[in-house]
C-alpha positions as CSV (number, residue, x, y, z in Angstrom):
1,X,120.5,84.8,64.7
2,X,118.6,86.5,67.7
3,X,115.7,89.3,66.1
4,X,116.1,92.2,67.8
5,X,112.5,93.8,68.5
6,X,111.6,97.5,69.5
7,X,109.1,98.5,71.4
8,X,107.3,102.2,71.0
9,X,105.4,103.6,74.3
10,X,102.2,104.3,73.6
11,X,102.2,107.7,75.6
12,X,105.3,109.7,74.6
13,X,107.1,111.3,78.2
14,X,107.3,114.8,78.9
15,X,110.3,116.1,80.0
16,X,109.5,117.9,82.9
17,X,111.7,118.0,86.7
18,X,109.0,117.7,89.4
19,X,110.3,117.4,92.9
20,X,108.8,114.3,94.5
21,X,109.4,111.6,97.3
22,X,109.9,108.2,96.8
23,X,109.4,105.8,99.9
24,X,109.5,101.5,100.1
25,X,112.9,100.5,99.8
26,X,113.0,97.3,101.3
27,X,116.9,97.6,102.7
28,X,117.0,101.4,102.8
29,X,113.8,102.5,105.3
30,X,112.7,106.4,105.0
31,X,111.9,109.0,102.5
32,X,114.3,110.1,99.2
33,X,113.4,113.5,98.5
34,X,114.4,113.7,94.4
35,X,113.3,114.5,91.3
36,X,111.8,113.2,87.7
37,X,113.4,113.5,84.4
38,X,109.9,112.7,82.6
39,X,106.7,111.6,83.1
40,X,103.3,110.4,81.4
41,X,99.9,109.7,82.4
42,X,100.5,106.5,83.6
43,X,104.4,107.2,85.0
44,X,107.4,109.1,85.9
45,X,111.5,108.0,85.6
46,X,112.7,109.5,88.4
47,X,116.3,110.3,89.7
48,X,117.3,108.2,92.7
49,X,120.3,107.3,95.0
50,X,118.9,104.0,96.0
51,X,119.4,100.8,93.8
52,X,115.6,99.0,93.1
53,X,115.1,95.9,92.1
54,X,112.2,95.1,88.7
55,X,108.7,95.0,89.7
56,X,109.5,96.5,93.9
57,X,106.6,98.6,94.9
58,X,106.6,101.5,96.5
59,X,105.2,105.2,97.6
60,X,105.2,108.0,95.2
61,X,104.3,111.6,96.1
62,X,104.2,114.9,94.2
63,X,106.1,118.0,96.2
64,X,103.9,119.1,97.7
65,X,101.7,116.4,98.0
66,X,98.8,117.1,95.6
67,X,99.7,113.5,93.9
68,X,100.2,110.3,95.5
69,X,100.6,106.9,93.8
70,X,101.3,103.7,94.5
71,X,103.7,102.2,91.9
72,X,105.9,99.3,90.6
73,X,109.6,99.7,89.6
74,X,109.8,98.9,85.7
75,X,113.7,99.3,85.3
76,X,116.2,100.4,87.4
77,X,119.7,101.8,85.1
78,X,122.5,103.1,86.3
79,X,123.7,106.5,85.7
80,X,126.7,108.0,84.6
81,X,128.2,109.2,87.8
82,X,126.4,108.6,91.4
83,X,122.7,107.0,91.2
84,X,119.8,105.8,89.2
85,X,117.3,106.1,87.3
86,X,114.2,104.3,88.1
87,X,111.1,104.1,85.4
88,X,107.5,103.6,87.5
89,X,104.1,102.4,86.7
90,X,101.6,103.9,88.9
91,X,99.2,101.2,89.9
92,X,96.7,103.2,92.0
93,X,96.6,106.9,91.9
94,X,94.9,110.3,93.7
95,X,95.1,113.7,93.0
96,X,95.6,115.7,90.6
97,X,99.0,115.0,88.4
98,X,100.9,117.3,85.7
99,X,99.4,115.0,83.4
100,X,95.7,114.7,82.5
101,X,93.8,112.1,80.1
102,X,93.6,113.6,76.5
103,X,89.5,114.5,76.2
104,X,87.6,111.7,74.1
105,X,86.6,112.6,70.9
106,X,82.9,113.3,70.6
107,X,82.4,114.0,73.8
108,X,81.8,117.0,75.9
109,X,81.3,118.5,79.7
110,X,77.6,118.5,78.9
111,X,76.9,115.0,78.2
């Protein structure tokens, strides 16, 4: 009998609908205007048209463009209806995103 295992995130997601752009396809050229369903620190799921494929890279930018990111494709499901929903890891991020990192404890602006 196959064990079934579960897996918690370690950041919970906000659900929040930020428009953003998505660019890389590597058989559909240009720029998806669309929007998230969640996001994290560390990534977004995020609406999309396009079909991706586990682990494609590709361009990731807050509208407007106060956020950019450079990020890999962790699933790709298809939704009820038209589209898809695609979960991202950013790799390599700048500016500022809804998200920031949770203060540590103990320490302060002042050193």
């Amino acid at each position: 009998m196959a064990k079934v295992f579960s897996v918690e995130r370690i950041e919970k997601r906000v659900p929040i609908a930020l428009s953003v752009s998505i660019a890389g396809h590597a058989n559909l050229p240009g720029v998806e205007s669309t929007f998230t369903e969640n996001v994290s620190l560390r990534g977004a799921r995020v609406v999309t048209v396009r079909r991706w494929r586990a682990n494609d890279r590709i361009e990731f930018t807050s509208n407007p463009g106060e956020f950019h990111a450079r990020a890999r494709v962790a699933y790709c499901q298809t939704l009820s209806g038209d589209g898809y929903a695609i979960g991202l890891e950013f790799l390599e991020q700048a500016g500022h995103w809804v998200i920031s990192a949770p203060p540590v404890p103990g320490k302060s602006l002042h050193g």
